[in-house]
N, C-alpha and C positions, 0 to 999 in steps of 0.2 A: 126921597131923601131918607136918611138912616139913623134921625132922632137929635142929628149936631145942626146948631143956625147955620141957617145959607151961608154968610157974609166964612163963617169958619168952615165951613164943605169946601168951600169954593178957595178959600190961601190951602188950605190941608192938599188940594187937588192940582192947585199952580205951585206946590210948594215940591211937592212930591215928584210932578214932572220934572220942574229944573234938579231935583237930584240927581234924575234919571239920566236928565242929559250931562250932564258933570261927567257921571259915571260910563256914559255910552263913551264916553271922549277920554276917560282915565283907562278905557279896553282899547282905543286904538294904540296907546303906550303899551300894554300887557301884551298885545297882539303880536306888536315890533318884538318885542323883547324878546317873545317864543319865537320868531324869526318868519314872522308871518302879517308884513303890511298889508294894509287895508285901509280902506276909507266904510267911512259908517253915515246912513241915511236914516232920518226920521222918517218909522212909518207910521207912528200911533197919531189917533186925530182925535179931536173934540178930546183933551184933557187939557184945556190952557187954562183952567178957573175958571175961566167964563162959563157962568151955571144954564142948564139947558132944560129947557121943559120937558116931559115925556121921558120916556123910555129909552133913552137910543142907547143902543148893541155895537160897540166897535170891535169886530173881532181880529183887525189888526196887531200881529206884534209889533214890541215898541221899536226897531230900529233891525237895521239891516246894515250889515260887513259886508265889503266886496273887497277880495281878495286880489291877491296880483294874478295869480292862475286863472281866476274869473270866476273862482268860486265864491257862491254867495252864501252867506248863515244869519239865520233872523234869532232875537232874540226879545225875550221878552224881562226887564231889568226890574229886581225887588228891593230892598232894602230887607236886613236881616235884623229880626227885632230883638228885644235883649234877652227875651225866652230859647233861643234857640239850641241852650243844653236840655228841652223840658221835649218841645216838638214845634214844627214845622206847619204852618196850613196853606192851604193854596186855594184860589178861587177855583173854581169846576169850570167854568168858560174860559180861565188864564189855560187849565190844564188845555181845553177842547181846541184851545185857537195854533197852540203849541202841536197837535199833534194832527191840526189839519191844514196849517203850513207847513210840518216838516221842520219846525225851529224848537230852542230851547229857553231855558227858563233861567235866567244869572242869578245869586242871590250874594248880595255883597255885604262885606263888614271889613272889620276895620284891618285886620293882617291877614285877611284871607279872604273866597270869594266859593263859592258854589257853582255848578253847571247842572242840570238834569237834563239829562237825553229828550232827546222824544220818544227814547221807547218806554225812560221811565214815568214820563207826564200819559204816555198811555198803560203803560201799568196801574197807576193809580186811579186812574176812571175805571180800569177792569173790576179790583179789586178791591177798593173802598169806596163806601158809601157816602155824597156827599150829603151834607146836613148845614144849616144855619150855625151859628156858633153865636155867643154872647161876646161883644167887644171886639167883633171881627166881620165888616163889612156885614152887617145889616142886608138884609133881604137877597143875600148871595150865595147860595150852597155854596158850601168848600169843602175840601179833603184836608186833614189832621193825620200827620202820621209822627208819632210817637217816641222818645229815646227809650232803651231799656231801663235806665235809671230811672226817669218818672214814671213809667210805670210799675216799678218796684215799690219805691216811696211814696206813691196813690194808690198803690194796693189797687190796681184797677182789674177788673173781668176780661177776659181775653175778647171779647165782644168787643166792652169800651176800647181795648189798645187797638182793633184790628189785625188783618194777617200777618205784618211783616212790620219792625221795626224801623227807623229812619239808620244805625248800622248797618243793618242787612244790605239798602239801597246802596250806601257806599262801598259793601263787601261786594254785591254783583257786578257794579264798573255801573250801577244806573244812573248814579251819581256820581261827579269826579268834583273832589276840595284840592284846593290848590294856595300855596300861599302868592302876595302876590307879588311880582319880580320888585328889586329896588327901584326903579325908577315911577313904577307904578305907585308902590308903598310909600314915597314920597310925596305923591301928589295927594292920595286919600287923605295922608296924615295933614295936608295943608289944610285940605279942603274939607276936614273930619266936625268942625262946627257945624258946618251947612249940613253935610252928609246926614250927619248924625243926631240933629235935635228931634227934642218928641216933638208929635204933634199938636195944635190946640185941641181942646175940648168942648 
């Protein structure tokens, strides 16, 4: 456990899933929209609340797209938290599960939505170090990469900021922002209470 009572790990965890699936189901509208039907399957497990003794490892991503071509794309679904003009952090096994399925990593907010390759979730296991963080999953290395603006105004050491900027990632194509189509942007905005509240503490 990572310091928060059971009873609030456990809504923070059933709570967090049902966004995910909101969202999985707000991308098969996005999906349409770019002219590309599909139907979407849960594949993540053991994340319903219900709290689990021990250790267990799911390196499943969370859902999977199947195309009308028969092409399939896994996806692994974030919410985008209110820092995200500061920088970005990633769990190191979201990054490891993303780039040894061959899937990507969403990260969604309110008028717009994120993608990271799989070349970029293995860029960043190349490249940066992961480390525990304070207020950010407990007992989990993860990767932090950086805007130029904060670390101009933290005055940080090129050490602290790392190789490369979270710009640079969307200047290489590692990243692709995208806004999201109307019919999608409809549905967020409906659904933007749930989507969007903070978490207990």
């Amino acid at each position: 456990m990572d310091g928060r009572r059971p009873e609030v790990a456990a809504h923070n965890i059933y709570d967090h899933t049902a966004r995910e699936r909101v969202v999985s189901q707000i991308m098969t509208v996005e999906f349409k929209e770019l002219g590309r039907r599909c139907s979407v399957a849960d594949k993540g497990v053991d994340n319903t609340g219900k709290l689990i003794k021990g250790n267990l490892r799911n390196n499943n991503l969370d859902y999977e797209y199947t195309f009308e071509d028969g092409r399939k794309e896994l996806y692994e679904i974030k919410n985008s938290p209110p820092n995200t003009d500061t920088y970005y952090t990633f769990k190191e096994s979201a990054l490891r599960a993303a780039v040894q399925h061959e899937g990507k990593i969403l990260i969604y907010s309110k008028d717009h939505y994120l993608v990271l390759k799989t070349e970029a979730c293995a860029f960043l296991l190349h490249n940066f170090e992961a480390r525990i963080y304070e207020n950010f999953a407990r007992h989990h290395p993860a990767v932090r990469v950086f805007s130029k603006n904060y670390g101009k105004v933290k005055r940080m050491s090129e050490k602290e900021l790392g190789p490369v900027f979270w710009e640079e990632l969307l200047e290489r194509g590692l990243v692709e922002k995208r806004n999201w189509s109307k019919k999608a942007q409809w549905l967020v905005t409906e659904m933007s209470e749930r989507l969007f509240r903070e978490k207990r503490r």
